[in-house]
C-alpha positions as CSV (number, residue, x, y, z in Angstrom):
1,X,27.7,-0.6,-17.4
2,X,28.8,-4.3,-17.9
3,X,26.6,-7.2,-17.7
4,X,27.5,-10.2,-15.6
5,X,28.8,-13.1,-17.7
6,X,26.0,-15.7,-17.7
7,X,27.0,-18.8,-15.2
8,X,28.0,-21.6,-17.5
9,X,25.1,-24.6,-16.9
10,X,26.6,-27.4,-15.7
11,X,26.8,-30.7,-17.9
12,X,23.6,-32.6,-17.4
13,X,23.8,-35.8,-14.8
14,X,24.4,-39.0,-16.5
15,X,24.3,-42.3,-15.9
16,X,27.2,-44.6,-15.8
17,X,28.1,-46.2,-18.4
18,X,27.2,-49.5,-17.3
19,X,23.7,-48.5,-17.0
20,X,23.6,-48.4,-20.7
21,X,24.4,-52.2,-21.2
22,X,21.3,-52.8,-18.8
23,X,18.8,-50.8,-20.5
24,X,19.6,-52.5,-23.8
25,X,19.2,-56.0,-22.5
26,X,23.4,-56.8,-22.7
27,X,23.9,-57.4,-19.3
28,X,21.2,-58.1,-16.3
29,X,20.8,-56.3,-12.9
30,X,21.9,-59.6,-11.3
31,X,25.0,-59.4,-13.1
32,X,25.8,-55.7,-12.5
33,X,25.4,-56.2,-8.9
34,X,28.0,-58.9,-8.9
35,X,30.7,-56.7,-10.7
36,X,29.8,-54.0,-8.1
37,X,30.3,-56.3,-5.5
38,X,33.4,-58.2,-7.8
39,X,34.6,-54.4,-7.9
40,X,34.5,-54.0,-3.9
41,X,37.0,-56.7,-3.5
42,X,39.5,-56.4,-6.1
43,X,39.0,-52.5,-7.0
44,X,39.2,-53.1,-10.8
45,X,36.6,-51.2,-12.7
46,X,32.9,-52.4,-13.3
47,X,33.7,-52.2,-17.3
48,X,36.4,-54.4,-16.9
49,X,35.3,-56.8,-14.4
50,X,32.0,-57.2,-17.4
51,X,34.5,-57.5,-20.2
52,X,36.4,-60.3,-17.8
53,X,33.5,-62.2,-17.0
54,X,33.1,-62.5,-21.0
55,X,29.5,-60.6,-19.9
56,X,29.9,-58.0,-22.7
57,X,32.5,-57.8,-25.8
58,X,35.5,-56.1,-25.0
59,X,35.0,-54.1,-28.0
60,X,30.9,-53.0,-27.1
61,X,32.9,-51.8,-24.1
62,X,35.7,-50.0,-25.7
63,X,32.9,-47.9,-27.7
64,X,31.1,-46.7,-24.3
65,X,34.3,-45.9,-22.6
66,X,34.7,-43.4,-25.8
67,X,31.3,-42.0,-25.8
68,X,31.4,-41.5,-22.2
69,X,35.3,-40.1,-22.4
70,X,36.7,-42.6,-19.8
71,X,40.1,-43.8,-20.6
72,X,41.5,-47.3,-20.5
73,X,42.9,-49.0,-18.2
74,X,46.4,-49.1,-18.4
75,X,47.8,-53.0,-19.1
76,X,49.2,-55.0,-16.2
77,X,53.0,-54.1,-15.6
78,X,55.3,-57.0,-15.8
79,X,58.2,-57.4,-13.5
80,X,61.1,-58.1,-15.1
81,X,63.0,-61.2,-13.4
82,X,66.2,-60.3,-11.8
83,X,69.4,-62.5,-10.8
84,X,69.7,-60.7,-7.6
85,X,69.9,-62.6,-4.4
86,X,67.2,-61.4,-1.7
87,X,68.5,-58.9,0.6
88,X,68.9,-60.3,3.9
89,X,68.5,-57.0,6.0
90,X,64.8,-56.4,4.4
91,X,62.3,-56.5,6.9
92,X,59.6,-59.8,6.4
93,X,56.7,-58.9,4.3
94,X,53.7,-58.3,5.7
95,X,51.0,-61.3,6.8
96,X,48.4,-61.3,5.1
97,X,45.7,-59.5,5.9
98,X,42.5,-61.8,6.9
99,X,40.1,-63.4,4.8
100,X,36.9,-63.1,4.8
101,X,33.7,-64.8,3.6
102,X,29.9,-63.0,2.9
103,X,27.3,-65.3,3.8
104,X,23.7,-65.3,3.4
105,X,22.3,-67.3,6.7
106,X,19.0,-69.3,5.8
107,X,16.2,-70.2,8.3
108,X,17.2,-73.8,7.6
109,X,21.0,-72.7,8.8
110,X,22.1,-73.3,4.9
111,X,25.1,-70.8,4.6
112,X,25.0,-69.3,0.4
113,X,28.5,-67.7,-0.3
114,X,27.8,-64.3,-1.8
115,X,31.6,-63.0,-1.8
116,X,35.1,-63.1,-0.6
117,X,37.5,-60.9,0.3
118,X,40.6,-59.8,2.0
119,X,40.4,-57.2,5.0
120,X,37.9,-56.2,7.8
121,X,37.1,-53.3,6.0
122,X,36.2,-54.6,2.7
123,X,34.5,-57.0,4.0
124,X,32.2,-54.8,6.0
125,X,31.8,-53.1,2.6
126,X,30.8,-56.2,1.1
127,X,28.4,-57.1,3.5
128,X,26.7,-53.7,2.9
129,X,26.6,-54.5,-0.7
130,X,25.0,-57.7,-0.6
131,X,22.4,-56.3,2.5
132,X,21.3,-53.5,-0.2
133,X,21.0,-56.3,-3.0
134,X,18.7,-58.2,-0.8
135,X,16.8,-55.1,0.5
136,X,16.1,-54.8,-3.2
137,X,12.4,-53.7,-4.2
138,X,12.0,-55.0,-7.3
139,X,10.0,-57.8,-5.9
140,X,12.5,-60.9,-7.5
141,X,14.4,-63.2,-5.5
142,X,18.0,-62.6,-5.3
143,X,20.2,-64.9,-7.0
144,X,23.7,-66.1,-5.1
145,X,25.3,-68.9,-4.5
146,X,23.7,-70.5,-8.0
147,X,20.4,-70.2,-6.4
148,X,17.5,-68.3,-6.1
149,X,16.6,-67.0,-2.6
150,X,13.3,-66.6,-1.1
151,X,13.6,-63.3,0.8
152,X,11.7,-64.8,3.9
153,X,14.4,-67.2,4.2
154,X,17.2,-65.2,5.2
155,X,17.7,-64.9,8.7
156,X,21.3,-62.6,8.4
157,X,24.6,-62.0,6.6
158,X,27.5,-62.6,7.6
159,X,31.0,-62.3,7.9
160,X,32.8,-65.0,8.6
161,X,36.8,-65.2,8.6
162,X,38.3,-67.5,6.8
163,X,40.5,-70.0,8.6
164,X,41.3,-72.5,6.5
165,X,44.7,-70.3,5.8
166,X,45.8,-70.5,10.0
């Protein structure tokens, strides 16, 4: 009689990588949470958004990408220029697609921009992001807007579309 190979044990949980850069003091909480929420509206990744925002060295972050076997992100592709004239029988691009703004609504009516973005959707997502950052129970004040918040001062957030493009 055969014995039953043994199930293979799955690879341990792990943080992200990011999570790393906290716990030794290179990058803050506040700051993660504004690449997460930096990542919601332009979907680049958190390690790059870091490395963009001149947060962490691009080569601390080329190191964890290789510990943690993620690959880099391909560079931007250029366009080459062409000579062509614009085809005439192309249908018109797209508007578009509405702006949005987050705001955190004080009890004095003060309005703190915590993001922008493009699309109802995002947006939405966005709003959810900066809800959980001030639902928070660390017991700090959040940061936005290049101020500290007293969390009995915020009456909503909200989305407000941005007109200034109509």
């Amino acid at each position: 009689m055969q014995e039953a190979p043994a199930p293979s044990q799955p690879a341990p949980l792990r943080p992200p990588p990011e999570a790393e850069l906290v716990e030794a003091g290179k990058l803050s909480m506040g700051q993660l949470a504004q690449a997460h929420r930096d990542r919601l509206e332009t979907g680049k990744q958190v390690l790059d958004i870091i490395v963009e925002r001149g947060w962490v060295a691009a080569s601390e972050v080329a190191e964890l990408r290789e510990a943690y076997g993620i690959a880099a992100p391909p560079p931007p592709a250029t366009q080459p220029a062409t000579d062509s004239s614009p085809d005439t029988d192309a249908p018109p691009p797209p508007p578009p697609a509405a702006r949005y703004r987050i705001a955190i609504r004080l009890t004095n009516g003060d309005l703190i921009t915590a993001g922008e973005t493009e699309g109802a959707d995002k947006a939405a997502a966005l709003g959810h992001a900066v809800v959980a950052d001030l639902t928070d129970d660390t017991g700090e004040w959040p940061f936005f807007g290049g101020r500290f918040i007293n969390p009995e001062t915020i009456v909503s957030v909200d989305l407000v579309p941005d007109n200034s493009n109509v």
